[in-house]
N, C-alpha and C positions, 0 to 999 in steps of 0.2 A: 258572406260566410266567414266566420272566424275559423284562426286555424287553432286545432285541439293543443289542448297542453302536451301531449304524448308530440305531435311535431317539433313543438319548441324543444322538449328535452333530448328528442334524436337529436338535433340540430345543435344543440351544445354539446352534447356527446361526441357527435362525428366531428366535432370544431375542434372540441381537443386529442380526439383518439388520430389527431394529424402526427406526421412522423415528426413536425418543429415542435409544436406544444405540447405533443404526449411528455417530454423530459422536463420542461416546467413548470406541466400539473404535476407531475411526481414530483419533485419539488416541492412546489407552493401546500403538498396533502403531509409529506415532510414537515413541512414548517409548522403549519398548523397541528397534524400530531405530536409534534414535542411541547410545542407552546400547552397543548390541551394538557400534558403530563406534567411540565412543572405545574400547572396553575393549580391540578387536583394532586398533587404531591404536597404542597405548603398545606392540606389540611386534615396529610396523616392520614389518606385510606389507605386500609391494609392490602387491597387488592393492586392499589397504584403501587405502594412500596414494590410490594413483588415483582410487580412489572419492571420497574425501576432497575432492579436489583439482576432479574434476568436480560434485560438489554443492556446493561453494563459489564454483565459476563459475556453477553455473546460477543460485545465488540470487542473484550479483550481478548478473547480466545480467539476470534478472527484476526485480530491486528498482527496476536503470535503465529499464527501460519502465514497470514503476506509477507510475514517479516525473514520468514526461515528463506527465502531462496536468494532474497537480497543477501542477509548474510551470509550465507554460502557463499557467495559471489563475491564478495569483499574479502573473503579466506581467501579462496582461490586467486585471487590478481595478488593479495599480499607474500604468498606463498610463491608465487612466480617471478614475482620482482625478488626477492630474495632469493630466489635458484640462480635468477640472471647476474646478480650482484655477486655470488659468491662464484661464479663459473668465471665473471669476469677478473676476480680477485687470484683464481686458479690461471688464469693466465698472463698475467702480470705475476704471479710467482714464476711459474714455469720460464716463460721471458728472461728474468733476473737468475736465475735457477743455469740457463744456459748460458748468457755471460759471462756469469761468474765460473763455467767449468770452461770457456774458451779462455779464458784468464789466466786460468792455473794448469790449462792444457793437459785437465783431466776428463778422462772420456771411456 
């Protein structure tokens, strides 16, 4: 008894819906989707440009929101290192500040 064609494709199916290969078929259907997009891109169908054109806006409107909290975060440390430097600056005046009125034994 052979086994039906329906067996063999459970059987590649559950082989890659494994939790190591499920992220390398994503991948490799990845790769092949783009590769399939340029090759019908180079012959100007108008249905591929579009596509074309909306997956290059999605990723750039995506890249601009991953990108806003990093930035944020890059404010924020530069911002604090500058509070810290200038607090450190206010005491080191202050320091010289009191010195110089033990000096002149003004008070």
């Amino acid at each position: 008894m052979e086994p039906s064609r329906d067996d063999f494709v459970i059987a590649i199916r559950s082989a890659f819906l494994k939790k190591g290969t499920q992220q390398r078929f994503s991948l490799i259907g990845l790769i092949f989707f783009s590769i399939i997009i340029i090759v019908l891109g180079n012959f100007n169908f108008k249905a591929i440009n579009y596509l074309k054109i909306t997956i290059k806006e999605i990723v750039y409107r995506s890249s601009f929101i991953i990108s806003v909290p990093e930035n944020y975060l890059k404010k924020t440390i530069t911002a604090t290192k500058k509070h810290f430097e200038l607090y450190d600056d206010y005491e080191i005046l202050k320091l010289e500040l009191d010195t110089l009125k033990k000096k002149k034994n003004i008070r």
